[in-house]
N, C-alpha and C positions, 0 to 999 in steps of 0.2 A: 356308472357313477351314480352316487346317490342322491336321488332326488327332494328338494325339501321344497314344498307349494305354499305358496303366503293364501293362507283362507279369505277369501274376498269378502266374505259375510264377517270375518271379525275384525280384520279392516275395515267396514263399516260403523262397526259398532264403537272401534276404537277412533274413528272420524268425529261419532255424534258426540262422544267422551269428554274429544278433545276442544269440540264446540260448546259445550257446555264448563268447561274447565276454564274457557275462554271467556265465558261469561264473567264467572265470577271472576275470576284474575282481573277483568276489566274492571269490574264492581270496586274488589279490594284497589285496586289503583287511585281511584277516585275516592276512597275512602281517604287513603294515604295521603292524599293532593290536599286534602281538607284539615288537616292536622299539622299547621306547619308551626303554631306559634312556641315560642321556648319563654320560660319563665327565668330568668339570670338571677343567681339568689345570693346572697352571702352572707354569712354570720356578722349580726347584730354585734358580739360580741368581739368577733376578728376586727370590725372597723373600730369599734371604741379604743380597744389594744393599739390598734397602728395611729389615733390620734394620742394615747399618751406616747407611744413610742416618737412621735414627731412632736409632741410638744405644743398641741392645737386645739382647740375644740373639736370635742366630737359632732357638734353641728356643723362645721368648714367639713368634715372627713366625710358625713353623710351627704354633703349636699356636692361632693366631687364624686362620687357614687353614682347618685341619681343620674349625674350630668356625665358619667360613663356609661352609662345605660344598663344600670343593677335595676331593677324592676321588686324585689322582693327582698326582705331581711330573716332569718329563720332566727328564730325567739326563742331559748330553748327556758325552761322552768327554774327559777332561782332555786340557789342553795346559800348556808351559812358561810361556805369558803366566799362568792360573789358577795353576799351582804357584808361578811368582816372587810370587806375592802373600800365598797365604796358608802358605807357608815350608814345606810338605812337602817340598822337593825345589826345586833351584834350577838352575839353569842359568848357566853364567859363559861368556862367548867366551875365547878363551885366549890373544887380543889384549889383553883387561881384565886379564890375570891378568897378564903380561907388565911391563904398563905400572905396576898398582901394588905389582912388585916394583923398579921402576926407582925409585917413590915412595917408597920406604918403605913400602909402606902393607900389607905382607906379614909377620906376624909368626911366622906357625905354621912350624917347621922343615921339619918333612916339604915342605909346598909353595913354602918356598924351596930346599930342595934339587934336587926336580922341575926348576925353574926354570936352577936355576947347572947342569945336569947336561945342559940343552939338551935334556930330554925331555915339556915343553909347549911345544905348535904354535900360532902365532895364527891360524892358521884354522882348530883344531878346539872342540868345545864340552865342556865337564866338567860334569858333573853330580855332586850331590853333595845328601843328604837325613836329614834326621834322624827322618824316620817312616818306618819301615822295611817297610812292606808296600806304602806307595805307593810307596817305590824301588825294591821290586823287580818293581811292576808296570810302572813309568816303563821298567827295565832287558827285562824279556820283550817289550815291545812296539815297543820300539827295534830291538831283534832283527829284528821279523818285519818290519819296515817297511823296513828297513835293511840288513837282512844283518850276520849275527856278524861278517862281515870288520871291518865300520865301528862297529862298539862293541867298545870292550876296558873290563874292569876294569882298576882300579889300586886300593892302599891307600895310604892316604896317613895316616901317625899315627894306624894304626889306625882307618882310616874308609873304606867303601868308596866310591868314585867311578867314574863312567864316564867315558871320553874317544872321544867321539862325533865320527867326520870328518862333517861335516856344515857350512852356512849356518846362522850363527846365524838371521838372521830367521824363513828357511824353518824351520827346526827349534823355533822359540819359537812359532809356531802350529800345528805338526804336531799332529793328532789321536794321542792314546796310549791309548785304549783307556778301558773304561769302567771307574769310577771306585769301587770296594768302600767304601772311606768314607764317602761321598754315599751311595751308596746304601743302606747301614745306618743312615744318617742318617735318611734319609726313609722309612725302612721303621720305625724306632723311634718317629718322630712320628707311625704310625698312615699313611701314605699308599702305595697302591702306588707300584711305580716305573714310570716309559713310558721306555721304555730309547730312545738316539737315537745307534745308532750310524751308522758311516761306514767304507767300504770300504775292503780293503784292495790294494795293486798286485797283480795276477796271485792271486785270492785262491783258497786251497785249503780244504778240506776242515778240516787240520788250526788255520789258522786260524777255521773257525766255530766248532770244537770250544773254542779257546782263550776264545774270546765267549763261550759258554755255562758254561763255568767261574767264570767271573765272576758269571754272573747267578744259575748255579744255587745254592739255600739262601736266597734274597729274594721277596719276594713281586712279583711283575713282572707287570702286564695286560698290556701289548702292546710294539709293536713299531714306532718310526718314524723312518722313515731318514733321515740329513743328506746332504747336496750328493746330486750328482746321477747317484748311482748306489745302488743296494742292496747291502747286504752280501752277497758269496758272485757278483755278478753278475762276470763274462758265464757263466762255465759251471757254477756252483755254486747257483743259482736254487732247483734244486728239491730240494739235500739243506739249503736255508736254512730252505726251509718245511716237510719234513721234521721239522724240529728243531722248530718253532714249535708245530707241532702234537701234537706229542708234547707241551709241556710246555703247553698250553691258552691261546696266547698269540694274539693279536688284532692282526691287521697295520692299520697308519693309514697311507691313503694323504689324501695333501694334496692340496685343493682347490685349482684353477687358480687365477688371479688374477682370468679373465675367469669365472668360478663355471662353467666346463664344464670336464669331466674333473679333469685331475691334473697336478701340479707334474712334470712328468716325471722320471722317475728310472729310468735303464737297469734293468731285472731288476723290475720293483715289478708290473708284471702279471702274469710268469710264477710267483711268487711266488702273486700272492693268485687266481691258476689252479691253482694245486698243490692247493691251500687247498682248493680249493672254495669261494673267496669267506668266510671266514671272515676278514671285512673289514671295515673302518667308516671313513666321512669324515671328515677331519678339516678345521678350519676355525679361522683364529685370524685376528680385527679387525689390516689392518695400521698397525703403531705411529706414522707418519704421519697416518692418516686418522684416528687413534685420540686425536691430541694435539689434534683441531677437536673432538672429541666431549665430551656432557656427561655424568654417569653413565647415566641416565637414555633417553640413546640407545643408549649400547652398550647396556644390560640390554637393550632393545628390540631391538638387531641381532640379540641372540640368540636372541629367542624366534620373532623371523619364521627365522632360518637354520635351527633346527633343527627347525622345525617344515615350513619348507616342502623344504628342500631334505636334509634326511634325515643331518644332519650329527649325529654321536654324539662323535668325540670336539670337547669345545670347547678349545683350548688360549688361556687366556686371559692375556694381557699385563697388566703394574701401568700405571695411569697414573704418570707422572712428574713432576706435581706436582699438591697438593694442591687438595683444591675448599673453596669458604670456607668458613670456619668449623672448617675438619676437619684434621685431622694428614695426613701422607701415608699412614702407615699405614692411620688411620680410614678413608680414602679410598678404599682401595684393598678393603679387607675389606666395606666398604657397596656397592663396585661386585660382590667376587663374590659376598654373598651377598643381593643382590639378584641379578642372574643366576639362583642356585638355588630363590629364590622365585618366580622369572617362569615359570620352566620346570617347579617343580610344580607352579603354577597352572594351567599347558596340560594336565598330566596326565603330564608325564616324572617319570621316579626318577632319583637321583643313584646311580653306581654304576661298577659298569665297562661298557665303551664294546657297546652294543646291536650284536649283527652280524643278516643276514634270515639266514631257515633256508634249506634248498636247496630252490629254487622254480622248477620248470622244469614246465609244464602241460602236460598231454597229448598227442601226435603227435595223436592223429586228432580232440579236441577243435579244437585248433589248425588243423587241415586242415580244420574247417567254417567257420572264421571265415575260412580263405583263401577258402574258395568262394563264401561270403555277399561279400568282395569284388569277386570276378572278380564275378557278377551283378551287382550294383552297378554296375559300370563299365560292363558292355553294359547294363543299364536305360539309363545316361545315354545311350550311344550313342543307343537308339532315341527318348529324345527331344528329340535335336537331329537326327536325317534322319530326316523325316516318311516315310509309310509304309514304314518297313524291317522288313521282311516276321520272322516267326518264326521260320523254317527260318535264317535270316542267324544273328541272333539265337543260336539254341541249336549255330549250328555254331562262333560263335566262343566261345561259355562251355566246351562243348566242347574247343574247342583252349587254350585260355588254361589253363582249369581243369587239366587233363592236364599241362598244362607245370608248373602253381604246387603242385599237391598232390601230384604224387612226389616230389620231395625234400625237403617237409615230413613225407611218411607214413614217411621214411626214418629221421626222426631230423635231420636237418639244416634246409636253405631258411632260411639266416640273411639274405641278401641278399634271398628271395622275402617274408619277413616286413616288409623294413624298405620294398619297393616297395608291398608291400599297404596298411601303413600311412599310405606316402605318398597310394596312391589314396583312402583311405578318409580322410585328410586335406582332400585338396582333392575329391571325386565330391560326397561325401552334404552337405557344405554346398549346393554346385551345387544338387542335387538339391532342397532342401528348400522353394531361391527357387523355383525353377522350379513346382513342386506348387503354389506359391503364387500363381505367375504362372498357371497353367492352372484354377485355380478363379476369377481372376476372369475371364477372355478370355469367357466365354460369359455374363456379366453386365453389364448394364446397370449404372452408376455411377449413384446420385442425386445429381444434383449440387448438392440443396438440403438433404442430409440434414445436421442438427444436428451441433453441435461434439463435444457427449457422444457421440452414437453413431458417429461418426469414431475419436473416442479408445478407445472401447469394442473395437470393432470394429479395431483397430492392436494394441490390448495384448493378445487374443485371438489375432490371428493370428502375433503376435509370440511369443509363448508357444509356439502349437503348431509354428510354426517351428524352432524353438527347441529342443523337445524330440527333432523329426526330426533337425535337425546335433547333439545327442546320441548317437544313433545312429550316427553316424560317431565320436565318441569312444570310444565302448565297443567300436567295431572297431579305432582307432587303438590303444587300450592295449591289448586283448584279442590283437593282432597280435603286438606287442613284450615284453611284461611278462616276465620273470625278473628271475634277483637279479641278473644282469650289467646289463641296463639299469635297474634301482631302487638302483645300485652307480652308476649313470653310466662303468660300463667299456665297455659297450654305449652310444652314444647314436644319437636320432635326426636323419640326415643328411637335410636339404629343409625347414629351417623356412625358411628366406625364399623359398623356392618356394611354401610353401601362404600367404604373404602375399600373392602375387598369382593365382595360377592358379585359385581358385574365383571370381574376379573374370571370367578372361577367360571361363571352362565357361560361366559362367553370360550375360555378353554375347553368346556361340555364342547360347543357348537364347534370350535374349530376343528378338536378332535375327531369329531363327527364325521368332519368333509375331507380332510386332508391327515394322509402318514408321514406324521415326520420325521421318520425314521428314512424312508426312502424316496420322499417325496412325491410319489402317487394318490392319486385320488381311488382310495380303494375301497369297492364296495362292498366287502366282508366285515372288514376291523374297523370299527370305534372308537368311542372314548372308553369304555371300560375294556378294549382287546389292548389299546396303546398303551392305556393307563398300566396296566399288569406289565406288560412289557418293558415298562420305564422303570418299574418296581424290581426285574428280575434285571437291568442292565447292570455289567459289573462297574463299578465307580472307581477312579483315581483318587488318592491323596489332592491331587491340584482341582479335580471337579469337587471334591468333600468342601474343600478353600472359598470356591467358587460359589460354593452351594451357601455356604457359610455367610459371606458378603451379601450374597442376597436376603437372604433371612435380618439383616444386621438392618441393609435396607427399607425391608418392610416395616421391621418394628420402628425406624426412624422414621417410615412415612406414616405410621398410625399413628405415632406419639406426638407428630409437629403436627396434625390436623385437630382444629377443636381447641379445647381452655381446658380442658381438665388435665394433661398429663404433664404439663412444666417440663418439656423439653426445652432445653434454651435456644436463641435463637442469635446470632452472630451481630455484633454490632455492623458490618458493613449489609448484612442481609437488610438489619435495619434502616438503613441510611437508602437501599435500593427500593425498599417497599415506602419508605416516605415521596420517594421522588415520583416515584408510580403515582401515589397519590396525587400526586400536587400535578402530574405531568395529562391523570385521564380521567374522567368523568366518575369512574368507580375501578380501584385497583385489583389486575387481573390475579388470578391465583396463580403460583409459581407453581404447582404441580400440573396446572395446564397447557403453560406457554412455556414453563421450561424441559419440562418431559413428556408428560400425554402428548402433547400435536405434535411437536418433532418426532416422536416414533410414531406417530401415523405415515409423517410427508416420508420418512426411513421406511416405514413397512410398504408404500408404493414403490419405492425403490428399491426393497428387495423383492419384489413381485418380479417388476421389468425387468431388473437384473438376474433374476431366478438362481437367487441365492437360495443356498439352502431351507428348507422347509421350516425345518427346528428353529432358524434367526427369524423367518417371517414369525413363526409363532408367538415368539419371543416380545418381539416390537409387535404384535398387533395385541398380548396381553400390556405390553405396558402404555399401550396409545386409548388403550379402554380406559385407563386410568383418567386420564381427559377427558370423554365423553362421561364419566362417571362423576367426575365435581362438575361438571356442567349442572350437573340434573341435583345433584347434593347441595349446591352450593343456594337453593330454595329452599332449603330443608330450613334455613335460618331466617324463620317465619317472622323476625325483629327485623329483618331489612327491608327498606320497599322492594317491592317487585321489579320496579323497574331498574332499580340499583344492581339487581342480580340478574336480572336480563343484560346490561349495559357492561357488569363484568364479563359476564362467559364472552360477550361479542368482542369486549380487549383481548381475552386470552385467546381468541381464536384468531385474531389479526396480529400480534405477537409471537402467538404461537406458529403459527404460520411463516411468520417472516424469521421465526431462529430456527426454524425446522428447515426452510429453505438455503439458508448461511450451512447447516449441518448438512446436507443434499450434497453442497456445493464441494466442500472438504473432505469429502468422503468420496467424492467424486474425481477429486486430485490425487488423494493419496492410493486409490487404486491406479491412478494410471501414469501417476510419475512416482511417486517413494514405495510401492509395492514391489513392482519390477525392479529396482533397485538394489531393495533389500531380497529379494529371490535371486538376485545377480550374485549377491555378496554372498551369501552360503552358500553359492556354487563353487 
């Protein structure tokens, strides 16, 4: 029988690895504990809307807000559609102006004299305002977007006007710049402001400066950009954050739609790189998926978002109509301030938006987690090719090592970090079957041993299993962890590679030990003698079928793991992963409690049963699948640590306890409906 020896010396090394992985994972925990506050935001705009829609002042509507515990209002930069509405400032095309002199419908001298004098153009735009600090912010912002050529004053009876050459359209949505009214508005009602401007063409210096005059003298948390560029980008980036930091201001960058990374926005990284990450997620339910919702879930979207995926600021949207019983208004202030209850019940404060402090752990701590790696990787080597000697062994940790720990000891190895990770991703899952597979190769199966001591004996080794692809987790985050990847500006690249690759490590290794052809342990054939073997076996129609299902399968378990591939997912699946939620501390993954550990507690049972080789094989490739999001499920360097510690340990107590149920049935129907049905075809 073929022998595979665990190297003591790389077991050591993979020890010190894991003690230093332990480190920082500690570190990063405490980081995480220190960021709990959430900024609760809502559009400035959205409450004014729902007080004319109610019929109230919009000082009643902001001051039931506050007293729902909104903390912040986001400001976004006036336009002429806002102005034409509520009469600061008006915009006329000079086609309209034209035509109701033709009407009659022009009484004021001055502007009929404009008119007979052949000095309004119907294709430029007039502007004209009777609140005179929005006109003449309407008129400096015109300027800079425009150029002085294309805005001139005129007086007209005594009233100043601009005649702007310009597209009305274009012009009636142009961004103007942020809004002193509003924002005094909402600094009066008690709220910071989140300021949301929008860039300007070829933008300078003197432009950011003109932004900051506006803001400066208000109380302002943060900082979050509309369309799809940053203010100050492409070449003004870093005197934007410059600015920001001086005045203690909090950049929001937006959450993708697929929940990886960021709404992309030219400049918005180089920006919160200036920073130094003095950064926080933002996250707002969108208004679509928002109009199927009932209070009662959004409150719940919020409390799994920002607990799992590290989201500080929440920018939350009014619902749009009323739920029964309840006013719109009532509606809307029961949704946020439920929201604020859910979220101090988790243990967050309402405030402004939580950013992590500067979290980057030690070079040469960091360079023992790489080396506890590289060992790791040559362990598995040696136990998938039987006798490979020591000297092999320490020549390539040697070389690997040397490669991976200079330009970590340097300060850098950002690309060596994210390959270690991947190894310690898919290796120590490998690894942990394998150890499991080598404890029992030299044991006799009872094959009459009791149902309890099967089950016993499955949730035992399942456990310590378990705890070994741990081990690979505390390397996987102990590898990655800063505030760039707990920012998700850093993320981690191969998650749907370690959805399959500790599957194949470990088919190397079982092929290795066991033929499943005949079920002997034989010390000639391999993985590459079986492999060919499998390759020359003649196949059925009903195995082609069978072959077929499984392939169907995998592509369905690639596709449902991750945000990228919109596989859908069952509304009762969803109604079981809510209740998960609400029922455990952090909801277990269905790949590991509904299949990986059941075919573990199944692959001990078909050990003691000494059921065919090819079925153990079988179940111990698909029980790797569990040990494998064990260790994956750190890869989502947005969740706290302990949130993904606290998951695997649901799914292994769950999993556990349906693997057991599946033990039991399986157990019945071999010994009352099998003989049965072998009766019936006789």
């Amino acid at each position: 029988m073929k022998q595979f020896k665990y190297n003591k010396f790389l077991i050591l090394l993979i020890v010190i690895g894991l003690l230093a992985s332990l480190v920082i994972d500690v570190e990063r925990h405490q980081v995480e504990q220190q960021n709990k506050s959430i900024e609760l935001v809502m559009d400035y705009e959205d409450l004014v809307e729902l007080a004319e829609k109610e019929g109230v002042q919009p000082e009643a509507v902001l001051a039931k807000a506050k007293e729902a515990g909104v903390t912040s209002l986001a400001v976004y930069e006036t336009t002429f559609k806002k102005l034409n509405v509520n009469g600061k400032a008006v915009a006329v095309n000079g086609s309209t102006i034209l035509a109701n002199y033709q009407n009659g419908g022009i009484s004021d001298a001055g502007w009929r004299s404009l008119v007979e004098s052949g000095q309004i153009k119907g294709t430029n735009v007039y502007v004209t305002g009777h609140h005179q600090q929005t006109f003449q912010e309407v008129h400096e912002d015109l300027v800079r977007r425009l150029g002085a050529d294309r805005v001139k004053e005129l007086t007209v009876s005594g009233q100043r006007v601009l005649e702007v050459k310009a597209n009305y359209e274009e012009l009636e949505k142009m961004d103007l710049g942020m809004p002193t009214d509003e924002m005094q508005a909402v600094n009066d009602a008690g709220f910071y402001v989140l300021a949301r401007p929008t860039n300007y063409r070829q933008c300078t210096r003197d432009d950011i400066d003109a932004f900051y005059d506006r803001l400066d003298g208000f109380r302002v948390s943060g900082i979050v950009f509309s369309g799809s560029q940053t203010l100050g980008a492409p070449d003004e980036s870093e005197y934007m954050a410059e600015q920001m930091l001086k005045r203690d201001l909090t950049l929001g960058m937006i959450e993708g739609v697929t929940q990886l990374q960021f709404f992309h926005q030219d400049g918005m990284l180089e920006i919160a790189k200036a920073m130094d990450y003095k950064s926080a997620r933002l996250y707002s339910i969108p208004k679509d998926e928002q109009k199927k919702m009932k209070i009662a879930e959004a409150i719940d979207r919020w409390g799994t978002t920002d607990d799992e995926r590290n989201i500080r600021f929440n920018l939350v949207k009014t619902f749009e109509k009323p739920s029964p019983g309840m006013t719109l208004l009532e509606t809307n202030m029961t949704y946020v301030s439920g929201v604020r209850d859910k979220l101090e019940a988790q243990g967050f404060s309402m405030g402004r938006a939580g950013v992590f402090e500067h979290f980057y752990p030690s070079s040469m701590v960091r360079a023992l987690v790489i080396l506890g790696v590289v060992a790791a990787g040559v362990l598995y080597l040696t136990l998938v090719i039987p006798g490979m000697k020591p000297g092999y062994a320490y020549g390539l940790l040697l070389i690997i090592g040397a490669v991976a720990l200079l330009p970590v000891l340097m300060g850098h190895g950002n690309k060596i970090r994210l390959v270690a990770a991947l190894v310690a991703a898919n290796v120590f899952p490998a690894i942990s079957v394998l150890w499991m597979l080598d404890r029992i190769r030299g044991r006799m199966a009872a094959g009459n041993a009791g149902l309890v001591r099967m089950i016993g004996t499955g949730v035992v080794a399942l456990a310590v299993c378990g705890i070994m692809s741990y081990v690979g987790a505390a390397y996987l985050s102990g590898s990655l962890a800063d505030t760039e990847y707990l920012l998700e500006v850093n993320i981690f690249r191969g998650i749907k590679l370690t959805f399959l690759m500790p599957i194949v490590l470990v088919a190397i290794g079982f092929l290795q030990r066991f033929d499943v052809f005949d079920g002997k342990m034989d010390d000639t054939e391999g993985f590459l003698e079986q492999f060919k073997k499998m390759l020359d076996t003649p196949v059925k129609v009903k195995t082609l079928l069978g072959l077929f299902l499984v392939l169907v399968a995998g592509v369905v378990f690639v596709a449902r793991s991750g945000h990228t591939m919109g596989m859908p997912v069952s509304a009762t699946e969803l109604k079981f992963r809510a209740f998960l939620e609400q029922a455990m501390y952090a909801r277990p993954r269905t790949k590991e409690f509904m299949i990986g550990h059941p075919a573990f507690l199944l692959a001990v049972m078909a050990w003691f049963r000494k059921w065919p080789t090819m079925v153990l094989f079988v179940l111990v490739l698909v029980a790797t699948i569990g040990q494998g999001s064990m260790v994956e499920t750190f890869a989502h360097m947005r969740s706290p640590v302990f949130m993904s510690f606290a998951r695997g340990i649901g799914g292994l107590v769950l999993g556990a306890g349906v693997g057991a149920v599946c033990m039991i049935f399986v157990d019945l129907w071999i010994k009352y409906v099998a003989p049965k049905l072998a009766t019936g075809k006789k």
